[in-house]
N, C-alpha and C positions, 0 to 999 in steps of 0.2 A: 318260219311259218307254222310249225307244229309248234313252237312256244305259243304264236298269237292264236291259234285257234284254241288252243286251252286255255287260256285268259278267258276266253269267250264266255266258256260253258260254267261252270262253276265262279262265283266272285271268290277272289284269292281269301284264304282267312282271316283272322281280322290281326291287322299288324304287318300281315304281305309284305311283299318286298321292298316296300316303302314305308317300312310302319318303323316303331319307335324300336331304341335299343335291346330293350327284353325279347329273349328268346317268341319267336312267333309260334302258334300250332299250322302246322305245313299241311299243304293238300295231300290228301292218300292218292295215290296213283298207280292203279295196274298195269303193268304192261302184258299183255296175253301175248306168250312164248310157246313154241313149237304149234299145237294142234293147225298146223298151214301155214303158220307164218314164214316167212322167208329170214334168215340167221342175220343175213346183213343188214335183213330191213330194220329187224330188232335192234339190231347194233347200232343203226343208224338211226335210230330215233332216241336210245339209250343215252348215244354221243351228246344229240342236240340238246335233249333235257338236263344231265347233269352236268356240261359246261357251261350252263346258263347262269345268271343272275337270277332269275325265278327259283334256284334250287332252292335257296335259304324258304323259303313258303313251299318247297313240293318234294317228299316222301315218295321214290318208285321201289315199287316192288312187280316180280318178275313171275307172273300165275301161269300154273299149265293146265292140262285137264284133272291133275289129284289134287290141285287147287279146289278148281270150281264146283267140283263133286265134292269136297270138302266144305264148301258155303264160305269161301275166303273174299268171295264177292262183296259180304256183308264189311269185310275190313278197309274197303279203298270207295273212294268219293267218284272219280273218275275210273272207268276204261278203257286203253287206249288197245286198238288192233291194228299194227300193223301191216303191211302187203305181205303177201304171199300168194296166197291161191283161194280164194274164197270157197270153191266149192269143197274143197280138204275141208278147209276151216268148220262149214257148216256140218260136213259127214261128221268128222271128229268130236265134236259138240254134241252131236246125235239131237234125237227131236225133245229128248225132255232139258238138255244142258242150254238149247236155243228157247226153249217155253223159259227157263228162269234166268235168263240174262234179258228175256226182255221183257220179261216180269222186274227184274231188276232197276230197271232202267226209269221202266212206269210207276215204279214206285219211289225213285227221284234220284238215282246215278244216271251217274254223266256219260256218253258215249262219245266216243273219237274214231272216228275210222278211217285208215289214212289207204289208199291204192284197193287191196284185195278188201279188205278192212270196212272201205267206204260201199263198197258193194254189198257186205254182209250187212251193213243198215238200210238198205235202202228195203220198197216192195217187191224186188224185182223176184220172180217165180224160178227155180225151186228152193234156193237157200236163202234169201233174203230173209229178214228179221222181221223186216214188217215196223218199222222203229220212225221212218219218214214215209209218209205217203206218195212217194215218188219212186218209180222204175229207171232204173240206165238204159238210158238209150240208146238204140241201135246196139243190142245186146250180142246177138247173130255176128257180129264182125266185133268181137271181145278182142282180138289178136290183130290190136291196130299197131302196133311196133312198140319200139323204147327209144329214145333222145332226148333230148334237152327244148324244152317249149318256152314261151314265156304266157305268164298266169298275169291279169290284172283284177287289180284289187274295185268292187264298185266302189260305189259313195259312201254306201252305208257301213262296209267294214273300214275305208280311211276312218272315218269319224269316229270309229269305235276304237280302233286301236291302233290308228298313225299309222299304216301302213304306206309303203312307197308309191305315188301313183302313179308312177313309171311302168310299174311290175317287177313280177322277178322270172330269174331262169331260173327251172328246176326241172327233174326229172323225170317223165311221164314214160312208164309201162305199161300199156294195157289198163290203165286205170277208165273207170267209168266216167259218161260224159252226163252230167246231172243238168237238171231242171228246178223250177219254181212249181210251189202248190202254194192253197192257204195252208198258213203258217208256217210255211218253208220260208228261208230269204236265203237267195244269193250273197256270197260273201264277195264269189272270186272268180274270175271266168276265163278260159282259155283264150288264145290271141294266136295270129299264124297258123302255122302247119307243124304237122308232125313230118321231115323228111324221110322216107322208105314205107309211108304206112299203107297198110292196104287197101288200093284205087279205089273199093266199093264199097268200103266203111264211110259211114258219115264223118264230114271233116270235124275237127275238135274247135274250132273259134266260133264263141259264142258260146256255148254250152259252158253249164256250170264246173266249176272245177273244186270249191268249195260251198257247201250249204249248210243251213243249220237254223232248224227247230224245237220244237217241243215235242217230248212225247210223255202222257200223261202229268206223273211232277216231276219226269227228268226233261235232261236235254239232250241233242244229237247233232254231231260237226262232223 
């Protein structure tokens, strides 16, 4: 699912993983490491990306904060933030490194945010990006459990990128329960329950679980 939602944002370059014999020019790809990420979530997105077939088209390289204060932003096409803890993520960043990541982005890099990740793009008050016009809901109960859920795919992502219309299991932490706005679209939407989660959280089915827009000439997943 992190391979499809990067499909999404950026079209792969020209030659992609279906293009002719000559070497292709490969996507640039950040991955933002430590400032709140979680070690395994990194790893665990690292795993998915470079066992892929999509590698031959995608270039990851692994940004921290003497990165970005560095302007190494300016070197990669996408970036991708993994879970962790969003509100680390946003302190660590501090208010001017969150002003040019999403200056960044408005001026036509790709955003992925996956668990903690997804939350630092959304509007949600105090660390959000401001990147989708859309808040997580039911914010107050953030510490709804961890398990295995299953996520379905709407119409509009099968069609886009074959996705199973079964669904799939995967792993939900605490991740944010997203919504629709203009120019948001649903990709992907939770299904069942979360077993152990907290009685007075809003249940997760229905709410979004993937989305993705514009934000000025980038995009946001």
């Amino acid at each position: 699912l992190v391979r499809a939602a990067l499909e999404t944002l950026p079209t792969p370059p020209e030659g992609g993983s279906r293009g002719p014999s000559r070497a292709p020019r490969r996507l640039r790809v950040g991955l933002l490491d430590r400032l709140g990420c979680g070690d395994a979530a990194v790893r665990a997105v690292r795993s998915a990306l470079l066992g892929a077939p999509a590698t031959r088209w995608l270039r990851l390289r692994h940004l921290d904060e003497v990165d970005l204060a560095a302007g190494e932003l300016a070197r990669v096409e996408v970036l991708l933030v993994p879970g962790g803890h969003a509100g680390v993520q946003a302190r660590t960043l501090g208010a001017v490194g969150r002003a040019a990541l999403a200056d960044w982005v408005r001026r036509g890099g790709a955003f992925l945010g996956i668990c903690a990740g997804a939350y630092l793009g959304t509007s949600s008050p105090p660390w959000g990006l401001g990147l989708l016009p859309i808040e997580a809901h039911d914010l107050q109960h953030w510490r709804r459990g961890a398990g295995e859920i299953t996520v379905i795919p709407t119409d509009a992502a099968r069609r886009r990128v074959g996705l199973n219309p079964e669904g799939y299991r995967v792993r939900y932490a605490n991740g944010p329960l997203l919504g629709s706005a203009p120019g948001v679209e649903v990709l992907m939407r939770f299904a069942g329950s979360l077993q152990g989660r907290a009685q007075e959280a809003a249940p997760l089915a229905g709410h979004g679980a993937w989305v993705q827009g514009g934000c000025g000439a980038g995009r946001v997943a």
